[in-house]
C-alpha positions, 0 to 999 in steps of 0.5 A: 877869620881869626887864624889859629895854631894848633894843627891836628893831623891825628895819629899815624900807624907805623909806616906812616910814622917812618914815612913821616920820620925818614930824612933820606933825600929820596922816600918812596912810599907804598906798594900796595893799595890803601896803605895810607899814602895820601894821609901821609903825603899831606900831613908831611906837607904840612908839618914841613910847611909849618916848620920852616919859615919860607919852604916851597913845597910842590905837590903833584898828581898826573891831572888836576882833578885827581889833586882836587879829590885827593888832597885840595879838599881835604887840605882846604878843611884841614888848614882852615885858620892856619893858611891861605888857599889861592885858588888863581895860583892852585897854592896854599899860602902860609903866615910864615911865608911857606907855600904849597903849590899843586902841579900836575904833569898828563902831557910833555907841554905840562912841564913848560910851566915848571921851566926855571922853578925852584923847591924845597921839597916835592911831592910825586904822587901815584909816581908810577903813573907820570914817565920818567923823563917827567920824574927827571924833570921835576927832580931838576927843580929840586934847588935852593940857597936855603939851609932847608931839606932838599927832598923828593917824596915818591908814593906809588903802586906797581904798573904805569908809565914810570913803574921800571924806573921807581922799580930799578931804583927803590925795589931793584936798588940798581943805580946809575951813574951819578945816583947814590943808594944811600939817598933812596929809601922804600917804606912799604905799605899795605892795607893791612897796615892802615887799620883806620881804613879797615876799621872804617871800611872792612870791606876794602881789604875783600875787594882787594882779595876778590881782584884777577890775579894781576891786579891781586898781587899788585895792589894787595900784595904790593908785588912789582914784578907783574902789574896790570897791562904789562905787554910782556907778562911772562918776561922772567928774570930771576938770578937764582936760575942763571946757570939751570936756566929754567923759569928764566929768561936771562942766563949767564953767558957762554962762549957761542958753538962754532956750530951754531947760526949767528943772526942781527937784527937792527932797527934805527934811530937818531933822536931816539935810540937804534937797537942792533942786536946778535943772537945765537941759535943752537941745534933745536931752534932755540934762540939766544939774544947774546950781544946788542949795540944799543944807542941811548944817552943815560936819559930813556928813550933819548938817542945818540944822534949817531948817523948811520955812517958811525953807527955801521962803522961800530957794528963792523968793529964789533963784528970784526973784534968781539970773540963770540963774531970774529970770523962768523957769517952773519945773517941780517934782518932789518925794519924795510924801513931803512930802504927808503931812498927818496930823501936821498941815500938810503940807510940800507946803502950806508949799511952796504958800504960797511959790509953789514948786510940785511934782508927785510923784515917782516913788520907786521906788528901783531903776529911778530908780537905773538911770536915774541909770546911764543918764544917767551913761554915756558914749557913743562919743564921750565925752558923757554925758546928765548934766552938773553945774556945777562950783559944784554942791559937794554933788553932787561930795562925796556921789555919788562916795562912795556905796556898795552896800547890805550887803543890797540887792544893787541898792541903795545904802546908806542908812546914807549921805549920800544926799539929793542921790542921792535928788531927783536920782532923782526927776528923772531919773525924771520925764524917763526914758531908754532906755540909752546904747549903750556901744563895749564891754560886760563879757564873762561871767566863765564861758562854761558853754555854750562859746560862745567857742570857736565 
């Protein structure tokens, strides 16, 4: 076949172009449905490829037949003459030596066949929809001795297994240790940027608009703080509201009434991490979630191998030291798990020998999530029946990421970062509640007995 030089990509609207132009090291693209994510991502990948003699660029989806429907058969038409699709190694292949290779990642055994890669660049697409341990993994193989870019392309929409982390870093913009904010930059993008999809099907832009509301916001509007099946939806956080309190679930801290109860809940963790937590209650049952040990590495859902000898120890210490649980009588609760002692000690003994005193919780998991709900909702006026101290980091990065079990239509995953649901569970279960009268209820989607009319 004779090969060609001349590349075609058309032309790009705006936010493809600053997609296309950016040089930051870190690029996240989208927001929203039909913003042209998937045009950009090839049309990048080819310019690179072409560019730089020699480039590996690795472009990967959650499975391989969202990349064959998505960008193989496209990329197969639009480089024909000008590479080479290898289809034994899923990989275009350049005359200049550049190579695209197309991966995907749907389980933690997929990772197995990046171990010892090296790329130039790579492409996450739909990032939200891959977990952020993979996310970490692939960035791992961002490395090379050539003068090329070493980059990471992101393109997502809210909601999905990675949505808390794409979130805390290019919408959030809270960083870590180790991370620099000015290597991560948003594009966001919209439908309504892309009008040669609205020229081409004006219908998309109604389909978007007659969504439920969740869905709306999320793909039309590229709003992040609410996506479909987020388990905790009514989980608030919003800074302007710190010091009223209302309409928010995180507050500022006090100093804790003598008067009032102080309680801890507790689930344990070795490989993955332990939650113990101390909540306040005040006079009208209202709870407050103001300190918590939680045992992670800086990789989610990784433990600290603590053994429950030191992590007890750490909570004696902090009992016997922090000013708001000096002196105070503390009532525990704890998953009945941490009483088995038929592989030897129990958890519960090594607690007993800190002076860290539990009662058994009630583990039932529907109801305990119910009361969660419960103590989340809003009243009339704006208050809920659970606060949490703005310094309580662990409970603001795991709850709000939560989603519903694939199986258990009630349930949450457990698949997830859910320990500091779990004890928090097992306190509200310990002091439940009926449930908060709320100014307006959801109207049935179908009216089969024509009670509306009426």
């Amino acid at each position: 076949m004779e090969r060609v030089n001349t590349l075609h990509i058309g032309v790009p609207n705006e936010k493809q172009k600053l997609f296309l132009q950016c040089r930051a090291k870190y690029i996240a693209f989208g927001g929203a449905r039909g913003g042209g994510k998937s045009w950009a991502v090839r049309t990048k990948a080819k310019l690179m490829a072409l560019r730089y003699p020699g480039i590996r660029l690795l472009l990967v989806r959650r499975t391989y037949q969202e990349l064959e429907n998505n960008h193989i058969r496209f990329l197969r038409r639009e480089l024909a003459g000008i590479a080479e699709y290898r289809a034994t190694g899923r990989q275009f292949v350049f005359p200049n030596g550049s190579v695209l290779d197309f991966g995907y990642c749907a389980c933690d055994g997929d990772l197995d066949r990046y171990q010892g890669a090296e790329y130039d660049v790579i492409f996450l697409d739909e990032a939200t929809q891959l977990r952020e341990e993979w996310m970490r993994q692939f960035a791992a193989c961002l490395r090379g001795v050539n003068d090329y870019p070493k980059r990471i392309y992101y393109t997502c929409n809210p909601g999905g297994p990675g949505h808390g982390y794409i979130k805390r870093l290019f919408i959030d913009r809270r960083f870590q240790a180790g991370e620099n904010g000015e290597d991560y930059v948003f594009i966001p993008a919209r439908v309504t940027d892309n009008e040669a999809l609205l020229k081409k099907q004006p219908e998309y832009l109604q389909q978007l608009r007659a969504l439920p509301r969740k869905l709306r916001e999320a793909w039309l509007e590229g709003k992040w703080d609410i996506f479909q099946g987020q388990f905790f939806q009514e989980f608030t956080d919003d800074p302007e509201h710190y010091k009223d309190r209302r309409f928010t679930h995180v507050i500022e801290p006090f100093t804790i009434p003598r008067e009032w109860r102080i309680y801890r809940s507790y689930d344990f963790g070795y490989a993955k991490p332990f939650s113990c937590a101390w909540w306040a209650v005040d006079f009208d049952g209202c709870i407050y979630r103001i300190l918590e040990l939680y045992g992670c590495t800086e990789n989610p859902n990784e433990g600290v191998r603590w053994t429950p000898e030191k992590q007890f120890a750490k909570i004696r210490e902090i009992e016997d030291t922090h000013p708001w649980l000096k002196g105070r009588s503390i009532s525990g609760v704890a998953d009945p798990a941490i009483w088995d002692s038929s592989r030897g000690e129990s958890v519960y003994e090594t607690a007993l020998r800190h002076r860290v005193y539990f009662s058994p919780g009630d583990n039932r998991r529907i109801p305990g999530w119910m009361q969660m709900h419960y103590r989340m909702a809003f009243d009339g006026e704006g208050y809920p029946q659970m606060y949490v101290f703005s310094g309580c980091r662990a409970f603001i990065r795991t709850i709000p990421e939560l989603m519903f079990s694939d199986t258990e239509p009630e349930d949450l995953d457990t698949r997830q970062e859910d320990h500091v649901a779990d004890e928090c569970r097992y306190f509200c279960m310990a002091r439940p509640i009926r449930p908060v009268r709320q100014g307006e209820e959801l109207a049935l989607g179908d009216d089969p007995l024509n009670m509306r009319k009426r």
